[in-house]
C-alpha positions in Angstrom: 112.2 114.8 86.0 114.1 116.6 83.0 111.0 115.5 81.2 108.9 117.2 83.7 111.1 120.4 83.5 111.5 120.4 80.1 108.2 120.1 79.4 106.7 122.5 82.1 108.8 125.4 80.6 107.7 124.8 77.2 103.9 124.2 77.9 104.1 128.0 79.9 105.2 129.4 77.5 103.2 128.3 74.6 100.2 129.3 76.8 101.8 132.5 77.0 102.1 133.3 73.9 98.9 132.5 72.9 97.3 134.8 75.7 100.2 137.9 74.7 99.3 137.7 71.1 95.0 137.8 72.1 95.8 140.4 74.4 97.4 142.0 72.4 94.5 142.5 69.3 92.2 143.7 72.3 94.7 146.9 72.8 95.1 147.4 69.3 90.8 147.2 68.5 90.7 149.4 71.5 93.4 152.2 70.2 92.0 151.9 67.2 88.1 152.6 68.8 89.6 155.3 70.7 91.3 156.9 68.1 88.0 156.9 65.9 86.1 158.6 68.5 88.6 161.4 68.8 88.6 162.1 64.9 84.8 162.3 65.5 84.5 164.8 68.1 87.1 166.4 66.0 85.6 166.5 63.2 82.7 169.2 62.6 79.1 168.7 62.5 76.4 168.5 60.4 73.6 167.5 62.8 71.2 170.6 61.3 71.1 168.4 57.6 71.5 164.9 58.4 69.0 164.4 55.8 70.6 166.4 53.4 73.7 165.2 53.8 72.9 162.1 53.6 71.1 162.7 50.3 74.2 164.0 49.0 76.1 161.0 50.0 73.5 158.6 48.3 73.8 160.5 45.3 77.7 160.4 45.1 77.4 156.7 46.0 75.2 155.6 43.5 77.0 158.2 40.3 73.7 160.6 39.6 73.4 163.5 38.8 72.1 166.4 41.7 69.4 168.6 40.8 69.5 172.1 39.3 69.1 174.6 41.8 65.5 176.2 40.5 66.0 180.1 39.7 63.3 182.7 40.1 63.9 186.1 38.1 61.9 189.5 39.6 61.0 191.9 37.6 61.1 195.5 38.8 61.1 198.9 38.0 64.2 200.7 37.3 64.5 202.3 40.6 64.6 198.9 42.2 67.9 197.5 41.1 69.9 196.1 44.2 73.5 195.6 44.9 75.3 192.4 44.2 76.1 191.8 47.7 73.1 192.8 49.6 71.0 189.1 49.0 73.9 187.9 50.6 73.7 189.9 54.1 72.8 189.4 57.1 72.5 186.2 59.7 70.8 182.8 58.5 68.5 183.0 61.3 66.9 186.2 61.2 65.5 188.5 58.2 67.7 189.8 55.7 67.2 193.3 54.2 66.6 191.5 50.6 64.0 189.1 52.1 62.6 192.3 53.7 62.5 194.1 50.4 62.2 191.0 48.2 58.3 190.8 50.0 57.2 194.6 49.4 55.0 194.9 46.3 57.0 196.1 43.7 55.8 199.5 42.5 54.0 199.3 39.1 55.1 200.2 35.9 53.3 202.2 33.2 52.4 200.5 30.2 54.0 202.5 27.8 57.3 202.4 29.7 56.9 198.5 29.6 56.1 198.2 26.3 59.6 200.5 25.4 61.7 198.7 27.5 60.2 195.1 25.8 61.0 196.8 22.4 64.3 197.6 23.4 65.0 194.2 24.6 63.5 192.5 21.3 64.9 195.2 19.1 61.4 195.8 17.7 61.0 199.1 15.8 57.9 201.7 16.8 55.0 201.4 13.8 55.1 204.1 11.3 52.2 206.4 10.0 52.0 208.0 6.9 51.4 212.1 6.9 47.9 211.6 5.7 45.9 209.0 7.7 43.0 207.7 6.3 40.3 205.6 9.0 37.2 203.3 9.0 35.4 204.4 12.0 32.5 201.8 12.1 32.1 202.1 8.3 32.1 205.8 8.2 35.5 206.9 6.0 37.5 210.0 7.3 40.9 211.4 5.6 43.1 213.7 8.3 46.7 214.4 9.2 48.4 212.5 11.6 49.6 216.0 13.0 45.7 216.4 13.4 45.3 212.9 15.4 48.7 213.7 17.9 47.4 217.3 19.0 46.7 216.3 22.3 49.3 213.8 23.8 47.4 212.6 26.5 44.2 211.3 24.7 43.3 208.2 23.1 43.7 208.7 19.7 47.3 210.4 20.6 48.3 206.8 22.0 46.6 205.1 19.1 48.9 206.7 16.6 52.2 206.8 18.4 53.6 203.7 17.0 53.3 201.8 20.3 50.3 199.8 19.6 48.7 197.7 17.0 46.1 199.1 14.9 43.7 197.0 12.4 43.3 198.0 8.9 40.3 196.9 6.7 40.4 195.6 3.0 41.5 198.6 1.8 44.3 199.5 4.1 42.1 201.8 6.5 43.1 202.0 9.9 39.8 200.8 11.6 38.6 201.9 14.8 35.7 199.8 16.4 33.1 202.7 17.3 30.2 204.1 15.5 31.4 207.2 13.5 28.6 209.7 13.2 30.1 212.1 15.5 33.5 211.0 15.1 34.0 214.5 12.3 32.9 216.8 15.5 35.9 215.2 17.2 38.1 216.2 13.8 36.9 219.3 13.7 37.3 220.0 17.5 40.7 218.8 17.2 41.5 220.9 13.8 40.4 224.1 14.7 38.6 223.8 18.5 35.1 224.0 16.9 32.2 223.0 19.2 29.6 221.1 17.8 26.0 222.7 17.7 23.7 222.4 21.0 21.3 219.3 19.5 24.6 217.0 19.3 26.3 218.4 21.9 25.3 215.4 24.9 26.4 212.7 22.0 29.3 214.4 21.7 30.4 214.7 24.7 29.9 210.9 25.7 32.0 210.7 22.3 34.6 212.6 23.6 34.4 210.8 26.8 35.2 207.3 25.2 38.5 209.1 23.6 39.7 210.6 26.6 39.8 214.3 24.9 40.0 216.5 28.4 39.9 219.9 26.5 36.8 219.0 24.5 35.1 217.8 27.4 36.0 220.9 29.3 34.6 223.2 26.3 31.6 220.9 26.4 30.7 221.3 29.8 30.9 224.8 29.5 28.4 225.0 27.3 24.3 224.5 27.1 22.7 222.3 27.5 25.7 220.7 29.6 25.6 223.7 31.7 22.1 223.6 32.7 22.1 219.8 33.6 25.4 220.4 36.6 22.5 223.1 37.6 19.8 221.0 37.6 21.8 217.9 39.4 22.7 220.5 42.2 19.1 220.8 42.7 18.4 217.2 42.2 21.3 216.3 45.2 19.3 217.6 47.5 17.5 214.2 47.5 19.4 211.2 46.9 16.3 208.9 46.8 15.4 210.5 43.4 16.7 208.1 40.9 15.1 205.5 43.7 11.8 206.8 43.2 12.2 207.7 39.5 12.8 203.4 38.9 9.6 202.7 41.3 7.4 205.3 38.8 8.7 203.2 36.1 8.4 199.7 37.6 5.0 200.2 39.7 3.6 202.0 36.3 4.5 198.6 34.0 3.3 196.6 36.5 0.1 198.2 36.6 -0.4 197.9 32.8 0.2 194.6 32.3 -1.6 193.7 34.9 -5.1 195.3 33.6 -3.8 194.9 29.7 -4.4 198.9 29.3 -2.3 201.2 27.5 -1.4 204.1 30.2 -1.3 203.5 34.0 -2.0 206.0 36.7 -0.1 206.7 40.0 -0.7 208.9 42.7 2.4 211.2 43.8 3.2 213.4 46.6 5.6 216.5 45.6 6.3 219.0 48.8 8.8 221.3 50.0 8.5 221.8 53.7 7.5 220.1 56.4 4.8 222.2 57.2 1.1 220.6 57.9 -0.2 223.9 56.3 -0.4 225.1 52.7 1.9 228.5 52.4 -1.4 230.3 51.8 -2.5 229.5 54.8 1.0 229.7 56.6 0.6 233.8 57.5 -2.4 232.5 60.0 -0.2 230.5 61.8 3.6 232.2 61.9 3.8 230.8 65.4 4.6 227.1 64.0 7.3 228.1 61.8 10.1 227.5 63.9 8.7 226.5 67.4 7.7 222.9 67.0 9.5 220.8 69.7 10.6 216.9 68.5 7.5 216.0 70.6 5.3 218.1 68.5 7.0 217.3 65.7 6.3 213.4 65.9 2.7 214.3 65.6 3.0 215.5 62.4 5.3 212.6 61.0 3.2 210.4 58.6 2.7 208.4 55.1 0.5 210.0 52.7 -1.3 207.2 50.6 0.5 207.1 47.5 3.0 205.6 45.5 5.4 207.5 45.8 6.9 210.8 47.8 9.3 213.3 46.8 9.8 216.1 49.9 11.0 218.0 51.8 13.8 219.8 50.1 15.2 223.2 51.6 15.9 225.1 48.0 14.8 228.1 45.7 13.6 225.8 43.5 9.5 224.7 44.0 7.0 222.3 43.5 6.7 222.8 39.8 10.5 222.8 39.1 10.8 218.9 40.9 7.8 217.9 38.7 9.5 219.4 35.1 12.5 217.1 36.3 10.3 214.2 36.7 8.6 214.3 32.9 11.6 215.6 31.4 14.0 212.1 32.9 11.1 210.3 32.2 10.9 211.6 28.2 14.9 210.8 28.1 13.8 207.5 28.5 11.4 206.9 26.0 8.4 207.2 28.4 5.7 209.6 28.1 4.3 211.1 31.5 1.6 213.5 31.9 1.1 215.0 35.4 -1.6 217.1 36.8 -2.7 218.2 40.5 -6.1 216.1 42.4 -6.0 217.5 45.8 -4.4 217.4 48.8 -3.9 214.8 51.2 -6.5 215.4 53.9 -5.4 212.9 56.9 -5.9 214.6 60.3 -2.8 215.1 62.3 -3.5 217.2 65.3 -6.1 219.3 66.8 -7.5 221.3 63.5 -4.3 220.5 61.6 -4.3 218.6 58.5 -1.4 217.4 55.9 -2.6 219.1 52.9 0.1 217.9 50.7 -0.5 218.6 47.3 -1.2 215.2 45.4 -0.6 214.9 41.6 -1.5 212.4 39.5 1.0 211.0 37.1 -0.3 209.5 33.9 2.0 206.7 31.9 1.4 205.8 28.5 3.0 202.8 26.7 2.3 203.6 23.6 
């Protein structure tokens, strides 16, 4: 019985123990879960980068190095310059005033200013000229001041010799400019002392003074004859916009022609009028009453094609028949081509009643040479 007793207090409380001290791990795994949840909903989080962050951890764990942020540099005019703080304003989630003016085109900046402010920055000194210049304008030799070459800043040859660009010299230290040179001394002497260049060189010039930007020759120039004359004539020559159409169709339909029958000239037929009027002007006094009161009925009747190569007509102008057909031969012999032109008739196609086209029909005669 003692045995019994002995025995039965010992046994329960062996048991015990052995179910206290399991009991009491489970408490202690479950403080220490709870407690580990609370530090995590305390914590703050980074659920918008879980990638990112767990870049960064990869990289800490395995010792590397993280990658340079990559850096772009604007460049913008002076008057663009923001403040330090400004790329920093504003939300994350909406548009910032420096992303808004970051993506406006930056204005552009003149040439010259860039090239002075790239100087600056490189320390690199303007070029310097001698008093006396001497050039090689497409193997023509000229001697002037620089004075001479500067007269009017906002040309060419002005820029060329301010020190801000590079010029070539040849063998003999010449400063060479690329351009054929035989009017180059009218541009000297226009720039020396204003002198115009006589009327036979007078379009050469001019394209010459086109090429170095010289404004105040080109205004003296065009103020002149035969520069004059030409703005007059083109006036006349606007009235029809189709002319320098039809001038290419003479040409092409006139080679055409020539090759085809291996002859030396070609011959077109070409219709030249001023009004659309089915009458001749001598005639017009006998019929005053169709001046003015056709109706767009009538008038269809009297819409046609004459059979010819070309048309030129109507035009509402002082200007005639003749002065349309001295334009034609006289652009024709600026191109090399030599035109002759004289009157065959009148086109005779019946339009209504007893009225005919009648007009006049010249024949235009193309040699080649």
């Amino acid at each position: 019985m003692q045995q019994n007793g002995s025995s039965g207090p010992n046994g329960s409380n062996g048991s015990n123990g052995s179910s206290e001290g399991s009991g009491g791990g489970r408490e202690r795994q479950e403080r220490q879960e709870r407690q580990e949840r609370q530090e995590r909903q305390q914590a703050p989080s980074f659920s918008p980068l879980p990638a990112a962050t767990t870049r960064v951890r990869r990289f800490i764990q395995e010792r590397r190095a993280l990658p340079l942020p990559r850096v772009t540099v604007v460049f913008s005019a002076a008057g663009d310059t923001e403040k330090p703080g400004d790329a920093m304003s504003g939300s994350s989630g909406s548009t910032t005033a420096a992303e808004a003016e970051f993506r406006k085109p930056a204005s552009p900046t003149p040439s010259f200013a860039l090239s002075k402010t790239l100087r600056s920055a490189f320390n690199t000194p303007e070029q310097e000229f001698p008093e006396v210049i001497s050039l090689n304008v497409g193997g023509t030799y000229f001697t002037t001041r620089l004075s001479t070459l500067r007269r009017h800043e906002d040309t060419m040859l002005a820029a060329m010799f301010s020190g801000r660009h590079y010029i070539p010299r040849d063998v003999e230290g010449r400063y060479f400019i690329d351009r054929d040179g035989t009017y180059f001394g009218d541009i000297l002497n226009f720039l020396r002392e204003g002198e115009l260049p006589h009327r036979e060189r007078v379009r050469a010039v001019h394209r010459e003074a086109q090429y170095y930007a010289l404004g105040p020759l080109l205004d003296s120039l065009e103020e002149t004859q035969p520069l004059t004359g030409e703005r007059v004539r083109q006036a006349f020559l606007d009235l029809m916009p189709y002319y320098r159409d039809n001038l290419e169709r003479i040409v092409e339909i006139a080679k055409l022609r020539a090759m085809q029958k291996k002859a030396r000239f070609a011959k077109l037929k070409i219709c030249v009028y001023k009004e659309e009027m089915p009458i001749t002007p001598y005639e017009r006094p006998l019929f005053n009453s169709l001046r003015f009161e056709r109706s767009d009925s009538e008038a269809k009747l009297f819409e046609h094609h004459c059979e010819v190569d070309v048309s030129f007509g109507p035009w509402e102008a002082v200007a005639d028949v003749y002065d349309l057909l001295h334009c034609i031969v006289s652009d024709l012999s600026e191109r090399g081509i030599t035109a002759e032109q004289q009157c065959i008739g009148v086109c005779d196609k019946h339009l209504i009643n007893h009225y005919y086209c009648k007009r006049p029909i010249y024949e235009f005669k193309i040699t080649w040479w």
